[in-house]
N, C-alpha and C positions, 0 to 999 in steps of 0.2 A: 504494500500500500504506500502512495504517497500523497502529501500533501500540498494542491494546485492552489494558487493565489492570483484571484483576479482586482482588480483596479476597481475596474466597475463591472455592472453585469451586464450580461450580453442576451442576445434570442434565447440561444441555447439553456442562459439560468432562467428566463422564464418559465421555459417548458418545463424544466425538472422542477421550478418550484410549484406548477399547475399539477403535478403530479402528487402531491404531497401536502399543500399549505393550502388554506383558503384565505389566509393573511395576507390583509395588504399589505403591511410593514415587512414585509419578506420580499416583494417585486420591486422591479429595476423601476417603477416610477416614483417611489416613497424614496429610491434612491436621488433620484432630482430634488425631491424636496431637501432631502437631510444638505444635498452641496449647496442650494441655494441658503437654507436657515442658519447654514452653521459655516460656509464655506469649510466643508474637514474634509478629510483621507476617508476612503471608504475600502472594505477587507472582504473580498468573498472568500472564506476558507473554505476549500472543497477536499474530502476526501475521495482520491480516486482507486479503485482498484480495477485491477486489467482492464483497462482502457474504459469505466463505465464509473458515472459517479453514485457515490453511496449514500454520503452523508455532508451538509454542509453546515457553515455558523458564519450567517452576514454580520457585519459589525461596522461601526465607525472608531479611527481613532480621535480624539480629544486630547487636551491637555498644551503643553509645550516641552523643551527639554528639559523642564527639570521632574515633570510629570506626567506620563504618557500612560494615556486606558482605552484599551480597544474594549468596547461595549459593544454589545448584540445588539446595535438598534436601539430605537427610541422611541414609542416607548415600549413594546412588544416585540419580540423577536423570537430567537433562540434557535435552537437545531435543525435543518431541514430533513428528510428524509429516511433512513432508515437507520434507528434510533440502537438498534444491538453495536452499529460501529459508534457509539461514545464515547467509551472509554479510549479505542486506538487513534482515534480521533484528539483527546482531551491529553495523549504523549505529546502526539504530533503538535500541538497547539501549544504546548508551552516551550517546546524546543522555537517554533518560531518566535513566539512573544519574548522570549529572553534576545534572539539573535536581531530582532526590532528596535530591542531597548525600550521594551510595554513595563508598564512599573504594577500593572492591575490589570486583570482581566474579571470583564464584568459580565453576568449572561441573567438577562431575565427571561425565562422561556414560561409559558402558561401552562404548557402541558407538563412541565415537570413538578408533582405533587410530595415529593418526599426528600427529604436533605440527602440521604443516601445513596440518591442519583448521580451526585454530584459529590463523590465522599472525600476530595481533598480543598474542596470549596469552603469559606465560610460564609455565613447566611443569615440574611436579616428578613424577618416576615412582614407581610404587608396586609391588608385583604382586597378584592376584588370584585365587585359585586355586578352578578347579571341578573337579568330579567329575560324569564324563558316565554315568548311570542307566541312560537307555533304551535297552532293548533287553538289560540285564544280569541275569543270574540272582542270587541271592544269595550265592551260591557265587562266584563271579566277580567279583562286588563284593569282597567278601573276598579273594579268593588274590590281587589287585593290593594289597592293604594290606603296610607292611612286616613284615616276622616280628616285630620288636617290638610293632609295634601288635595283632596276633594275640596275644602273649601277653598283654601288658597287657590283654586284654577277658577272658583265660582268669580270669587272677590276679582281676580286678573280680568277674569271677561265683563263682568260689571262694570271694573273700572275702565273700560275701553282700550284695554291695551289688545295690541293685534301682530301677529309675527307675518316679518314679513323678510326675502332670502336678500342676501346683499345682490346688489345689483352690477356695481362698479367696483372695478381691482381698488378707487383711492379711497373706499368706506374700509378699507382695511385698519388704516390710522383710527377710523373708529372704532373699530373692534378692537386694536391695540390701548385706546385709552381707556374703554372701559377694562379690558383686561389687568390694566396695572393699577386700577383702582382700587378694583375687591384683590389684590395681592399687597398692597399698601395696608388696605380696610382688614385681613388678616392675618398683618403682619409675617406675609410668608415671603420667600424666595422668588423672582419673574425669573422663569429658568428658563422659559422660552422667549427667543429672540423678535423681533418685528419681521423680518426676512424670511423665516419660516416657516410664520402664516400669509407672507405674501408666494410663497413656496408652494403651500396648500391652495390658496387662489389660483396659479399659475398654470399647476399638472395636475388636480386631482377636481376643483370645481369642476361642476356638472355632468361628471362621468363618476366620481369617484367619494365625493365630499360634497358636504354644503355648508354653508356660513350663514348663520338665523339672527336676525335682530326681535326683540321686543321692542314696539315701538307705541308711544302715546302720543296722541295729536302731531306725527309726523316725526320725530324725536326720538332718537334709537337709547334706551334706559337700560339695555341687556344685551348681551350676546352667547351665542352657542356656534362651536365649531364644530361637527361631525364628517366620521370620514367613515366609509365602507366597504369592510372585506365581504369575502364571499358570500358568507352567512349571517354576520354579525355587523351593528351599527355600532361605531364606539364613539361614545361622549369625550374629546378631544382634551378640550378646553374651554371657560367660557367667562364672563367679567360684567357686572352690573357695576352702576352708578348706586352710592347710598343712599342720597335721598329718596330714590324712588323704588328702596327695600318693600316700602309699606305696601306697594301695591301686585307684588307679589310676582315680577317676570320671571323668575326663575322658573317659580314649578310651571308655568305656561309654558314656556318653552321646553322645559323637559316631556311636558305632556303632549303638545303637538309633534317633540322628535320622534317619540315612543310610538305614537299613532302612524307616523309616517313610513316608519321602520316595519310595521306589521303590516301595511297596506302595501308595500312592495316586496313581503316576501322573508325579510330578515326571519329567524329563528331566534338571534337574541337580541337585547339593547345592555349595549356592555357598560356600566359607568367608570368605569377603569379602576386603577388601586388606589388606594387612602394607606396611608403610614396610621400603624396602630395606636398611634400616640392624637392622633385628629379626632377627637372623640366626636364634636358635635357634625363633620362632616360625613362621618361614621352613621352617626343616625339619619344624618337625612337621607343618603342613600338605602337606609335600610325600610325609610317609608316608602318606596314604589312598587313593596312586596317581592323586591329581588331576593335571590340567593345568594346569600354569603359566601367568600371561599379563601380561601388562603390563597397568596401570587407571594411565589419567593426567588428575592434577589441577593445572586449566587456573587460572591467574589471571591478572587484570590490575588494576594500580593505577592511580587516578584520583586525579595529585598528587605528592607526592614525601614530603615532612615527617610525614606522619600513617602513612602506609605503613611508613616506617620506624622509625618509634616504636613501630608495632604488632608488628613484626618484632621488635624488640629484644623488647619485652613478652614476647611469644610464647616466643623462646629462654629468658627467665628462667624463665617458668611450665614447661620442659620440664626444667629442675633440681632438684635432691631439696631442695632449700631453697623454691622456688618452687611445686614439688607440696604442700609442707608448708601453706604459706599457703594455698591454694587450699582442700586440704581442711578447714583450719581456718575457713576465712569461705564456706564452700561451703552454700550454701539447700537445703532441703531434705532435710535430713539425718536418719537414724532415729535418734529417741532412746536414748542407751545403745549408739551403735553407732560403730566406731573406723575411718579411712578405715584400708580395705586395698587385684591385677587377678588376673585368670583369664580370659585364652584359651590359655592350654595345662593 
């Protein structure tokens, strides 16, 4: 067996990944996005044996010289194909990542359920929550929501708010400011870039994704980004304005995604992972009557000294002092526009 390294991916990793993945984060178009959002290095590892490929692990590297992480992807990823070559796979992967000078190698894969998988990894849990579609009326989609979240879409429609899809690539800057709002409003990290979601605008609008506003009296109060694999809708990202918390766009627009995602077909509405430390984010997704599950993010350090620095780095940047700087020397930023998050 040996292990093939491609740049970017080609026809050919299409087809093997059509064979295997219903994930968009796995195709060569979420690859456009990732060079656009991040401008980074992109890693298709492929294991090949006689002449026929096995098993693969897309990834981007990050970082700069003094800390380099090849990650599966952003935010889903992990192993392509047939999953008994993981271990020969997971030699070969660290023979290269040492001969790269990778200081970390990261792998969030969904389908991997058990730390044991992954036995020289170390592992931090998150959870994931879906909502299973098929086979649901819309009626039944609904009666499993909590009675709050029932009201709140009453109160939304009442109050005249109405979703409506972006229209133009430059409302992007608007979905970027409400974005850094509710990331301001809860004190979290903006870890995604402006370029990214113009990334997502670019190569995946209206074939692939959609970009939702909540809007009152003409006036975008909310945003939601969704993007879609095979089977599954996944809730991206998304960013309100505070003042017009009270009127409730969030669950409106989680409620029209869900609906939208059942009337074309999806199986699930995926709202992606929550760190278990997020308690009240925690609960709102656990009102749209999803499923709970564990999503575990696998790492290993290659070293000791640089790993730990990065670590350290890492906790300041998760401090409201730290977020401060961030947003202040943060690239790509809309003019005239002030970091604020929103996912609730």
């Amino acid at each position: 067996m040996s292990l093939i390294v491609l740049e970017e991916p080609d026809e050919k990793w299409d087809q093997f990944v059509g064979q295997y993945s219903g994930l968009l984060f796995h195709t060569s178009k979420w690859r456009k996005v990732l060079k656009q959002g991040y401008d980074c290095s992109t890693r298709y590892l492929i294991l090949e044996k006689e002449g026929e490929w096995s098993c693969a692990l897309p990834g981007m590297i990050v970082g700069n010289r003094f800390f380099r992480v090849f990650y599966s992807l952003i935010p889903l990823g992990g192993f392509v194909g047939d999953r008994r070559q993981i271990p020969e796979f997971l030699t070969l992967l660290n023979q290269w990542a040492k001969n790269q000078k990778i200081h970390r190698v990261q792998i969030v894969d969904p389908t991997i359920k058990e730390r044991r998988e992954l036995p020289d990894f170390n592992c931090v849990e998150s959870f994931r929550h879906l909502l299973k579609l098929k086979g649901k009326s819309p009626d039944r989609i609904a009666a499993d929501y909590d009675e709050s979240v029932r009201r709140n879409i009453r109160k939304a429609t009442k109050s005249g708010l109405y979703i409506e899809a972006i229209r133009q690539r430059e409302e992007i800057e608007e979905f970027y400011r409400l974005y850094l709002e509710s990331m301001r409003r809860n004190r979290a990290l903006a870890k995604y870039p402006l370029q990214l979601f113009y990334g997502i605008y670019d190569f995946l609008v209206r074939e692939r994704a959609e970009i939702l506003f909540a809007k009152s009296q003409g006036r975008a109060v909310a945003g939601m980004v969704l993007v879609h694999s095979q089977d599954t809708t996944h809730y991206f990202h998304g960013g309100s304005e505070t003042r017009s918390l009270h009127l409730r766009p969030n669950d409106l627009l989680f409620h029209h995604a869900i609906e939208s995602a059942r009337e074309t077909g999806k199986e699930f509405f995926d709202f992606f992972g929550s760190a278990k430390s997020l308690v009240s984010l925690i609960r709102f997704k656990d009102k749209w009557g999803t499923h709970r599950e564990e999503l575990l993010n696998f790492h290993r350090d290659l070293g000791t000294l640089r790993p730990l620095a990065f670590r350290l780095g890492l906790k300041l940047a998760q401090t409201s002092f730290g977020s401060a700087i961030h947003r202040a020397f943060r690239p790509g930023r809309p003019h005239g526009s002030a970091g604020n998050k929103g996912e609730k």
